[in-house]
C-alpha positions in Angstrom: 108.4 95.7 95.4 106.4 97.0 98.4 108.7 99.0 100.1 106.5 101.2 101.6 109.1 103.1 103.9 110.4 104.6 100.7 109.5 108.2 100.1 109.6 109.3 96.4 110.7 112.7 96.9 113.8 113.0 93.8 116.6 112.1 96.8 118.6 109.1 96.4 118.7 109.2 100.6 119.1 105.9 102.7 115.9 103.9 102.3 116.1 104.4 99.2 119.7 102.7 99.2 118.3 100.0 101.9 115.3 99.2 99.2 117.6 99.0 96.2 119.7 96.8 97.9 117.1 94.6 99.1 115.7 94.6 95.6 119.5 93.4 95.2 119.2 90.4 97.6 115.9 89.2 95.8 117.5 88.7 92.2 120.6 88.3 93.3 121.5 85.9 90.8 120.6 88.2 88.1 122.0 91.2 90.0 124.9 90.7 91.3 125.8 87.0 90.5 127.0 88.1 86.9 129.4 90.6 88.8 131.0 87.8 91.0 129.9 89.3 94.0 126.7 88.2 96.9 126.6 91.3 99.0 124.4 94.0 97.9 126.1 97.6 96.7 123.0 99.7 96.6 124.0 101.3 92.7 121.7 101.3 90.4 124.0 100.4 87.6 123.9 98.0 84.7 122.1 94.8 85.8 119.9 96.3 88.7 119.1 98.9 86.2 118.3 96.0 83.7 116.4 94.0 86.0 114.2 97.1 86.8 113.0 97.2 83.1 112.6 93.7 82.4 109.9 93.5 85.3 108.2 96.2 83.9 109.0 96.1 80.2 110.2 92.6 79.6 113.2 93.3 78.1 116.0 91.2 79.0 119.5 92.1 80.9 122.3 93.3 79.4 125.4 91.6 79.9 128.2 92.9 82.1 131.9 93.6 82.6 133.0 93.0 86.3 134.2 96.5 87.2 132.9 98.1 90.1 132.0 101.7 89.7 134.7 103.6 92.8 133.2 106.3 94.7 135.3 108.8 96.3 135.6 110.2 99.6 133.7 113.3 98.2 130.6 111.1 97.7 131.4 111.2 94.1 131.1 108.5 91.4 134.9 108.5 89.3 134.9 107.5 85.3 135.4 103.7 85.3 137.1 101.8 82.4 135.1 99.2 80.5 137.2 96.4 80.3 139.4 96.6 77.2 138.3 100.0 76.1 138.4 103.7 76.5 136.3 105.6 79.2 132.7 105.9 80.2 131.3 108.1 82.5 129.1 106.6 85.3 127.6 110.0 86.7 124.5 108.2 86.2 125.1 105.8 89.2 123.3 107.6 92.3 125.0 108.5 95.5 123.1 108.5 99.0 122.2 112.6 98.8 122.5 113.1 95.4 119.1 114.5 93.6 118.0 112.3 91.0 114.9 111.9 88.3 113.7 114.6 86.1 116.4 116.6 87.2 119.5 114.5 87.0 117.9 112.8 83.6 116.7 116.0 81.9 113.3 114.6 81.6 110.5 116.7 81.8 108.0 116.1 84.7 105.3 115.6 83.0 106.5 112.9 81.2 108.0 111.4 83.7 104.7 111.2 85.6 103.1 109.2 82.6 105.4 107.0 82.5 105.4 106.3 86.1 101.3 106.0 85.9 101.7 103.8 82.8 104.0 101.5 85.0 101.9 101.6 87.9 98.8 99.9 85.6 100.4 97.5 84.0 102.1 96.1 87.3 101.8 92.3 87.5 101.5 90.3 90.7 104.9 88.5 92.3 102.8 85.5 92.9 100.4 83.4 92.5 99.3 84.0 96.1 99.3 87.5 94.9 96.9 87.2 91.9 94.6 85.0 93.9 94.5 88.0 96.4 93.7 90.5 93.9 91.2 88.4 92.3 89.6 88.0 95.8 90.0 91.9 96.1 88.3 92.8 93.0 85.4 90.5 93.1 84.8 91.6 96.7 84.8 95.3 95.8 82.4 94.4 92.5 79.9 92.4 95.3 80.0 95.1 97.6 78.8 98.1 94.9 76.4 95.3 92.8 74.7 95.2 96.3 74.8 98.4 97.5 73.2 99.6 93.9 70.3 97.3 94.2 69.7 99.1 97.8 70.2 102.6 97.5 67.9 101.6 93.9 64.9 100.3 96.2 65.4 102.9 98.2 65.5 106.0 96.5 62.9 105.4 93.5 59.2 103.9 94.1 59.3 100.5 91.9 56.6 101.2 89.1 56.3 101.0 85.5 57.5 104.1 85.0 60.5 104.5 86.9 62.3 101.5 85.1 64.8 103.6 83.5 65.5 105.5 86.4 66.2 102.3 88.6 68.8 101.1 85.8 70.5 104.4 85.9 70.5 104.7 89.7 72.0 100.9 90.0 74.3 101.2 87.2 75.1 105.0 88.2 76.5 104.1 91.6 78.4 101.0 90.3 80.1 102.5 88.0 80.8 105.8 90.5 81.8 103.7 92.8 84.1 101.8 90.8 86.0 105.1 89.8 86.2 106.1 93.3 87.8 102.4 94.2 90.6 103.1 91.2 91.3 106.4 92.8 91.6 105.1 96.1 93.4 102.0 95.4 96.0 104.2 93.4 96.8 106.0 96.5 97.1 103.0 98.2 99.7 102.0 96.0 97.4 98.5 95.0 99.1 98.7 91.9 97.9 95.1 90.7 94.4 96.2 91.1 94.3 99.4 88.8 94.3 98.0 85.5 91.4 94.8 86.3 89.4 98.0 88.2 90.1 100.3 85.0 88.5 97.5 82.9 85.7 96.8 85.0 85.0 100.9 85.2 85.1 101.4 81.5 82.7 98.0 80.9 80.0 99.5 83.2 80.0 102.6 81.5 79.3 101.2 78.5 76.8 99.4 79.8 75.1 102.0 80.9 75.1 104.1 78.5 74.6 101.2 75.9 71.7 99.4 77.8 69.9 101.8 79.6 68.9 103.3 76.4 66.8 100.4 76.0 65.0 100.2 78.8 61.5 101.1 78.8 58.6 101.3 81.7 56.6 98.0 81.3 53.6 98.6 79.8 50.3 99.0 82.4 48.3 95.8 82.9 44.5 97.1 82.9 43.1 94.2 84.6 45.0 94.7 87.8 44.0 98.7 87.6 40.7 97.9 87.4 41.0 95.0 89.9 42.6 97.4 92.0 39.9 100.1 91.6 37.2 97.8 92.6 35.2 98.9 88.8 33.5 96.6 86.8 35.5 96.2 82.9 32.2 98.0 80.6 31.6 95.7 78.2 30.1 96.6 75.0 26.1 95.4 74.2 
């Protein structure tokens, strides 16, 4: 959602409650519409929760009972009564200070981490505005390497018959380096949209590579241009 001023640091602190709520304000009437209410509360309870996966697992929301989860003066989230049953426990809803993730969930780190990675590369843009603008991204960063392959290949191996394969690897070799250095980088720019089309394009010039440089051969030496070249008459036989 591009709130950058967030810090992921496992503290539910206050821009973390300002970007849930402004998550809030967006799908409001999936949010908080079905509780009755307009104003953002900043939990992270049934139908924020819901929205959450269904961007980035497309499953749908869960329906709701209007009952507002009551924190205490203590900063502490109370048991709340589902409407015409017994207790359930909302410990799960996070209060401003309160440490949450691995270690409020129980989940271990490492997992945790996958899962966050796997969301990360299969991110979809907002808009269409925002797919146009990562289409424009990626086809500038695959011009940009195409080119500066077919330079640094002119200029770091002589162009003869027998350095074919070597040109093809050298072209191919900083493409597809420079491609996984593009991932990387975009990753820790937090270009989420861009991870999985660059992941794609990485793995295709690889194969590539690996696939069609094995067929390339020096081209084969034209005699008559040696000899033309030497200045030597071709021998003919009597």
């Amino acid at each position: 959602e591009h709130a950058d001023y967030v810090t992921p640091n496992g503290v539910f602190d206050q821009a973390t409650k300002q970007a849930v709520e402004a998550f809030q304000l967006k799908y409001s009437s999936e949010v908080l519409a079905p509780w009755g209410i307009s104003a953002p509360t900043g939990y992270v309870y049934i139908t924020t929760l819901g929205k959450i996966n269904q961007l980035l697992c497309g499953t749908g929301i869960p329906g709701v009972i209007k009952d507002i989860p009551h924190v205490s003066k203590e900063g502490k989230a109370k048991e709340g009564k589902k409407e015409g049953s017994a207790t359930s426990s909302l410990s799960s809803v996070p209060v401003i200070g309160n440490v949450v993730g691995e270690i409020d969930k129980g989940q271990n780190t490492e997992e945790s981490y996958m899962s966050s990675l796997a969301s990360a590369f299969f991110t979809r843009p907002d808009s269409i505005r925002d797919t146009l603008q990562g289409l424009y991204e990626l086809l500038l960063i695959l011009v940009v390497l195409y080119v500066l392959g077919l330079v640094l290949e002119s200029v770091l191996i002589k162009d003869n018959s027998e350095n074919v394969r070597k040109k093809f690897y050298t072209k191919w070799g900083i493409m597809t380096g420079g491609l996984l250095v593009a991932l990387v980088l975009m990753y820790f720019l937090k270009e989420w949209t861009l991870l999985l089309p660059l992941l794609i394009a990485f793995v295709a010039s690889a194969i590539y590579m690996f696939v069609a440089g094995k067929k390339r051969k020096g081209r084969p030496v034209d005699n008559s241009k040696v000899i033309a070249l030497s200045g030597e008459a071709p021998k003919t036989q009597a």
